[in-house]
Structure formats: structure tokens, C-alpha cells
C-alpha positions in Angstrom: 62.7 113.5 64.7 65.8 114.2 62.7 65.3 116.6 59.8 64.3 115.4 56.7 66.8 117.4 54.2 70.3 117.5 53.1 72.8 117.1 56.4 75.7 119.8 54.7 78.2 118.2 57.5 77.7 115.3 56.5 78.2 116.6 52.6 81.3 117.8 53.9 82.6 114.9 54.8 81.8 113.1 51.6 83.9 115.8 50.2 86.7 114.5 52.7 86.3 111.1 51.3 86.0 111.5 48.2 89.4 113.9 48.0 91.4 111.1 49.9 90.6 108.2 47.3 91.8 110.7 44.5 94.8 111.3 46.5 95.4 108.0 46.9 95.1 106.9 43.1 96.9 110.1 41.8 99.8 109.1 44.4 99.9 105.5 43.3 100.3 106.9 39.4 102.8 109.8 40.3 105.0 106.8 42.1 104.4 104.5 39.2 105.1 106.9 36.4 107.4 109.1 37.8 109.3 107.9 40.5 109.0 107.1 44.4 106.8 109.6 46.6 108.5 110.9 49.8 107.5 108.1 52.8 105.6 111.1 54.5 103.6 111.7 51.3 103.7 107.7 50.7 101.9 107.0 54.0 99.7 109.7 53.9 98.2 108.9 50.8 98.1 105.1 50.9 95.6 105.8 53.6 93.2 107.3 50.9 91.8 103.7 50.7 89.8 104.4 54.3 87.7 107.1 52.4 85.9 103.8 51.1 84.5 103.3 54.6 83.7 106.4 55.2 81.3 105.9 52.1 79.5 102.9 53.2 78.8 103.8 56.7 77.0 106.9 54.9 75.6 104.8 53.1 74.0 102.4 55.8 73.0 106.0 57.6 71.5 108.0 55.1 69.4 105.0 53.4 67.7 103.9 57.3 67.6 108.1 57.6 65.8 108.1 54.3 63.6 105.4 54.1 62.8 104.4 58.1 59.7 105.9 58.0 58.1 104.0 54.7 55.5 101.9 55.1 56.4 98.1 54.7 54.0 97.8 51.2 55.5 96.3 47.8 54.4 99.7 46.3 56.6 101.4 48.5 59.5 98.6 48.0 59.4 99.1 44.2 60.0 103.1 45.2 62.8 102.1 47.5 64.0 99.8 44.7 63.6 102.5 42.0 65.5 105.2 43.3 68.2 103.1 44.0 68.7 101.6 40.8 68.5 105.1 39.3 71.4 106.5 41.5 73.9 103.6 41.4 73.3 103.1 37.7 72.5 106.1 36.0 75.8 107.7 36.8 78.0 104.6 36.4 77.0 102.4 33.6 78.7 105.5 31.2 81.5 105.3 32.9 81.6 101.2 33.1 80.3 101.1 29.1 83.6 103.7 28.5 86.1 101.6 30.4 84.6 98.4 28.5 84.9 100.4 24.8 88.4 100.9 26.2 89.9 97.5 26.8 88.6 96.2 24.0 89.7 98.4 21.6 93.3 98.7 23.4 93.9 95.5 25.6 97.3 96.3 26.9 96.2 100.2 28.1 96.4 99.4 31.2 100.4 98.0 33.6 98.3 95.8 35.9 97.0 92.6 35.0 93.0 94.0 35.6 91.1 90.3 35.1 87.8 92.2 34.0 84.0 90.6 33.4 81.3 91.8 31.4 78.6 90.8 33.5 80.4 92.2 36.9 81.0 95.4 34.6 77.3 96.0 33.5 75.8 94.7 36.4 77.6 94.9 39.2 76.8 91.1 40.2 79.8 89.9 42.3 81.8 87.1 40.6 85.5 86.3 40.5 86.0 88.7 38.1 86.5 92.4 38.8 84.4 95.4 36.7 86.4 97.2 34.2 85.9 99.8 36.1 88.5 99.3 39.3 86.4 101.2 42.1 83.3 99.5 41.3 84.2 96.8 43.8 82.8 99.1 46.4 79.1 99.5 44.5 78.7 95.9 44.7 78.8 95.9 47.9 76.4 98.8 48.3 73.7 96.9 45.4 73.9 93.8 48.1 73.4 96.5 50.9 70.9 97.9 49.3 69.0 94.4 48.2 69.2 92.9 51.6 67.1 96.6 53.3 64.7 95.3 50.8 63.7 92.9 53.5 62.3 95.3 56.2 59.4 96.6 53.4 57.8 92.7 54.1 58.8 91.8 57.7 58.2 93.2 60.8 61.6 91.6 61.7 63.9 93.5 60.0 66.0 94.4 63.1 66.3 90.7 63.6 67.5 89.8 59.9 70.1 93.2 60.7 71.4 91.6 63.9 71.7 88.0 62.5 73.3 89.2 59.3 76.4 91.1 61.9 75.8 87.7 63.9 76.9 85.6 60.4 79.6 88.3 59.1 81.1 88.0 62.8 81.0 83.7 63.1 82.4 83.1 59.7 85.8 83.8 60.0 85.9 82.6 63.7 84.7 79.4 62.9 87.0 79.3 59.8 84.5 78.8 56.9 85.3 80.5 53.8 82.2 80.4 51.1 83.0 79.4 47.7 80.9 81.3 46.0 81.7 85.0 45.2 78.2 86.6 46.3 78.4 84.5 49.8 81.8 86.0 50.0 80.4 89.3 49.3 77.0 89.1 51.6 79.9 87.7 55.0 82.5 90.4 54.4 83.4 92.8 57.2 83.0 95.4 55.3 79.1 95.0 55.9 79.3 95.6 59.0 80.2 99.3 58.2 76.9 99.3 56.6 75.0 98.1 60.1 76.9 100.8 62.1 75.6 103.5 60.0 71.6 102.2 59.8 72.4 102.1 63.9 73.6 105.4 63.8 70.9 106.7 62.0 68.2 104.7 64.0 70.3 106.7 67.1 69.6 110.6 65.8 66.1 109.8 66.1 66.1 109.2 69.8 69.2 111.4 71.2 68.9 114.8 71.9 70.0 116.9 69.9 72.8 119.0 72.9 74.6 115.6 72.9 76.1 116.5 69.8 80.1 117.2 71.6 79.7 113.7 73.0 79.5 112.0 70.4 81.9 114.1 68.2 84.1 113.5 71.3 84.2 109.4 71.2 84.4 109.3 67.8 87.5 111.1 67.7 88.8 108.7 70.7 88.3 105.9 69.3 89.4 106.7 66.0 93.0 108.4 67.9 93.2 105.2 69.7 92.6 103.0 66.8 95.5 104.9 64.8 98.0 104.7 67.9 97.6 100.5 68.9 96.0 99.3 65.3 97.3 99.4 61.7 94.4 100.6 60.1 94.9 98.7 56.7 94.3 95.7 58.7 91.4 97.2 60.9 89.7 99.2 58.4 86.3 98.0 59.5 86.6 99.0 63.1 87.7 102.6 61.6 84.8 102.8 59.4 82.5 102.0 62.7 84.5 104.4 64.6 83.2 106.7 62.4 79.3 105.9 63.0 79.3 108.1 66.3 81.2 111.3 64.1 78.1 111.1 62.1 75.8 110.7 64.7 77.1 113.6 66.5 77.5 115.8 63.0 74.4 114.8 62.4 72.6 116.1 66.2 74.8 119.6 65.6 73.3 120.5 62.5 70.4 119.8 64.2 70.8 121.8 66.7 72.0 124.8 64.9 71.7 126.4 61.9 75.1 126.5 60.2 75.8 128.7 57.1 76.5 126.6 53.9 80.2 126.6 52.6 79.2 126.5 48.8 82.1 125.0 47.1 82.8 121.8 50.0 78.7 121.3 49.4 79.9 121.3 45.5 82.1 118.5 45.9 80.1 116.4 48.7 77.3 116.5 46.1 79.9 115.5 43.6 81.7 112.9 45.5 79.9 110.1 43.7 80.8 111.5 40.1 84.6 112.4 41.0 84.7 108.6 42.5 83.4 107.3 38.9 85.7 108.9 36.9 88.7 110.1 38.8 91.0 107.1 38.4 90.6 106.8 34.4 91.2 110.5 34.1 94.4 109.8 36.4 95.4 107.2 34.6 95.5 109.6 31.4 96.9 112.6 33.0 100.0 111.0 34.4 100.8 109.9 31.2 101.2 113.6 30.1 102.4 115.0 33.6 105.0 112.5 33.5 107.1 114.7 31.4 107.5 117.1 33.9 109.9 115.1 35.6 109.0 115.9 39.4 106.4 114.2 41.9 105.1 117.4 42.8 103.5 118.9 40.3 102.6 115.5 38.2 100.5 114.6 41.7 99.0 117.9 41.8 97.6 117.8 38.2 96.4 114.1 38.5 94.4 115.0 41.5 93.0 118.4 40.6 92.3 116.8 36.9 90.3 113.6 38.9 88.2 116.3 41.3 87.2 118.8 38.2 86.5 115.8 35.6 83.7 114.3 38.6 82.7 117.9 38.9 81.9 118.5 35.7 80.3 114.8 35.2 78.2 115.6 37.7 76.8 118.8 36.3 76.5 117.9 33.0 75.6 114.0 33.2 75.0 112.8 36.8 72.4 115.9 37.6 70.5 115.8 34.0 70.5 112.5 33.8 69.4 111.7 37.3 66.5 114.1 36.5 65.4 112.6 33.3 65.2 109.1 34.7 63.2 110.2 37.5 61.0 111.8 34.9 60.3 109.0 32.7 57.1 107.2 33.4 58.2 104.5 35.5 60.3 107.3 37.8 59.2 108.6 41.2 59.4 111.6 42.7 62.5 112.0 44.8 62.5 111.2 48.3 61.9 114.0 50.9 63.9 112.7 52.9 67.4 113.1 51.2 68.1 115.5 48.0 68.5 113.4 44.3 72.8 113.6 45.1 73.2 111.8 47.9 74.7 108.5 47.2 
């Protein structure tokens, strides 16, 4: 049986992800406020974006890891269902209520035309209509994730329901039906499938020894070498994000395996990675403004990316964590799982 505590690879990683979508939005405002980035820099940060995908097929991994075991009982649904709430919402709906505050005291704040809805803002409901909040996009997909593992808590089917739901993501755009109706849209896109890879990845640590860690770290790394040389990667980002299932698995076996020392400060911002992906693009978007004057790419990208990492780090410490604890205190809380620690996302 895999352990049941915090995987620090795997918080490592997070860290990984989370640094490449700040690089990626502090690139996009150094290039729009100051001037073009080099094309080495360019297309090394517009590859940011895949840090996304790195997200959810954690996410599909540590929510099987973390709740495969509970027994299939509405009391422990409404557990499932509780903790989950508490650790999409807690952190973000600040950060969404901020960015709503914000438009509608200063409508033109913002170059892009950013068509934003109240109800996709506070609730994180797909519809047409994006939150005020750009990165949200992703947590609406992880709410739908996390509705649809509601399922195996009241059927003894649930691999079934997993298999058909890959089945209808897969037909859809082969038969060439395209939903009209945002959710649908939502529930069908490929991007779920990054989701499935990581439950299978995580139903896989429980029955794989834990010396067939290199393997796996091996064909991850294959596959994701050959996707990079024969693919473009912004049109394949869902076979990158599944390439990346067997990295965890294998990440996942070695830590297993052997103890490995914590590296305090990566841990830091793994446990932060949520937080910094909340509020780095806001505090981006305000920092350019100021580093701007400088002139020069380099140090204006600098600034923006080290002011997005230490504003989610400090969010995390002085909201995310204390508020994350209070909610889970209240009288309708829950203990935290033993499974994963309160940070994981």
C-alpha cells in the first residue's frame, strides 16, 4: 500500500508547475509592456501554459490516492464533498471577490477585452463567460472533476462510469459533435482525460513494486522527449499531461522506496503552488506597470515573477493556511484526511 502522507517529489514538482505559469504570465506582461522577449526566452516561456496539466493529472492522482480507500456511504461523500469545497473555495473566492471589486470600480484596468460573469466568478459554474479571475478556467474543470468522483461513494461501478466518461471525451470530436451547452463542453474536453491518467496512476502505486521506480521514471521521460521532438505541444497538450502520469507513478514508487531528505524551501512553494497560482497574474499585472520604467526585459521579468511567487507565498501563510484551518474547525468541518496533508490541492 502506498503511504498515506505528503509525497515531497511530488510537492516538488508542483513547485515546477507552478514557477512555469508565473513565468509564462510575467513573460507575456514584460513583452506587452516593455517590448519583445528574445525568441529563446519567447518559446521558453510560452510553454508555461503545460504547468496547467501538470496540475490536473495531480489532481486526478492525489484525489483517487486520497480517498480510494473510503467507504462508498453518503456520510463519507459529504466528507469527500466537504474538503473539497473548503480547498477550492477558501483560498480563491478572496481572490475572485478582489478581481470583481476591481473591474467594477475600474472597468478599463485591464488591455484585453476579459468578457467576465458573476456567477462563473463566484461559483465557478462553466458558462460562456470567463471568471474575473483569468486562471480560474482551470478550477472549473477541477469542481466538474471533482463532482463526477462523487459517483464511486454510490456505485460499485465507478471504474465503468471512469472508462465510459474517456470513451465519451474520445468519440466526441471523432464523430464531430460539438455540445452547445458550456458545461457539456466542459464535462467532453480533452483536458479530462488528464484527470483519468492520474486516478490510473494512482490506482497503479498501489499494485507495483516499489524497485520499479527507474522504469517508470524512464518512460515518462521517453515519451515526453518524443512528444517534444515529432509533436507541437500547444496542440498535444493532453498527451503531455498523460505522459506525465508514469513520472508520477514512478516519483511516487521512489519515495516509497527510500527515504529522501526534505528540501525545505521547494516543499515551501509546492505547498504554496495553489496560493502563487491565485494571485500571481494580478500581482503581475501591477508590477509591470511599475517595472516598466526600467526600460529593459530583464530585470522587469525578473521582478514580475519573483513579485507573483512571494505574493502566493505570503497568501498562503497568512490566508490559505489560517483560513483553511478555521473552516475545518467550524462545526460543519472535518478533520483532514490522513491520507494527504490540508495543502495539497
Amino acid at each position: 500500500m502506498l503511504m498515506h502522507k505528503q509525497i515531497n517529489t511530488l510537492q516538488y514538482c508542483r513547485a515546477v508547475a507552478a514557477m512555469a505559469v508565473v513565468f509564462l504570465h510575467a513573460a507575456i506582461a514584460t513583452a506587452a509592456f516593455v517590448g519583445p522577449l528574445p525568441q529563446m526566452v519567447r518559446a521558453v516561456a510560452m510553454r508555461g501554459f503545460l504547468g496547467v496539466d501538470f496540475f490536473f493529472v495531480l489532481s486526478g492522482f492525489i484525489i483517487m490516492h486520497a480517498h480510494m480507500d473510503d467507504a462508498r456511504t453518503p456520510a463519507a461523500a459529504l466528507r469527500y464533498a466537504g474538503r473539497r469545497v473548503r480547498r477550492i473555495y477558501v483560498p480563491y473566492l478572496p481572490v475572485s471577490l478582489g478581481m470583481i471589486a476591481l473591474y467594477l470600480l475600474f472597468p478599463g484596468v485591464s488591455r484585453a477585452n476579459h468578457d467576465w460573469g458573476v456567477l462563473t466568478s463566484l461559483t465557478l459554474f462553466p458558462t460562456y463567460r470567463s471568471p474575473a479571475l483569468v486562471v480560474a478556467w482551470t478550477l472549473s474543470h477541477e469542481i466538474l472533476f471533482y463532482s463526477l468522483f462523487l459517483v464511486r461513494y454510490f456505485s460499485r461501478f465507478g471504474i465503468a462510469f471512469v472508462l465510459a466518461w474517456a470513451a465519451a471525451i474520445l468519440a466526441a470530436p471523432a464523430l464531430g459533435w460539438s455540445p452547445g451547452i458550456a458545461v457539456v463542453q466542459y464535462l467532453l474536453s480533452p483536458l479530462n482525460l488528464e484527470f483519468i491518467a492520474g486516478m490510473a496512476a494512482a490506482w497503479a502505486c498501489r499494485r507495483l513494486p516499489p524497485r520499479s521506480w527507474p522504469v517508470w521514471i524512464m518512460l515518462a521521460l521517453a515519451a515526453l522527449v518524443a512528444l517534444f521532438l515529432t509533436l507541437t505541444p500547444e496542440a498535444h497538450r493532453v498527451w503531455f499531461g498523460v505522459a506525465l502520469a508514469p513520472l508520477i507513478v514512478g516519483l511516487a514508487l521512489l519515495e516509497r522506496s527510500r527515504p529522501l531528505a526534505p528540501v525545505s524551501w521547494l516543499l515551501l512553494l509546492g505547498n504554496a503552488s495553489y496560493a502563487i497560482y491565485l494571485v500571481h497574474d494580478p500581482v503581475v499585472s501591477v508590477v509591470i506597470r511599475a517595472a516598466a520604467v526600467l526600460h529593459a526585459w530583464v530585470p522587469a521579468l525578473i521582478i514580475c515573477a519573483a513579485a507573483g511567487t512571494a505574493f502566493g507565498v505570503a497568501y498562503h501563510l497568512l490566508v490559505e493556511r489560517p483560513g483553511l484551518r478555521l473552516a475545518a474547525a467550524l462545526p460543519w468541518g472535518s478533520r483532514r484526511s490522513r491520507y494527504w496533508p490540508i495543502s495539497a490541492r
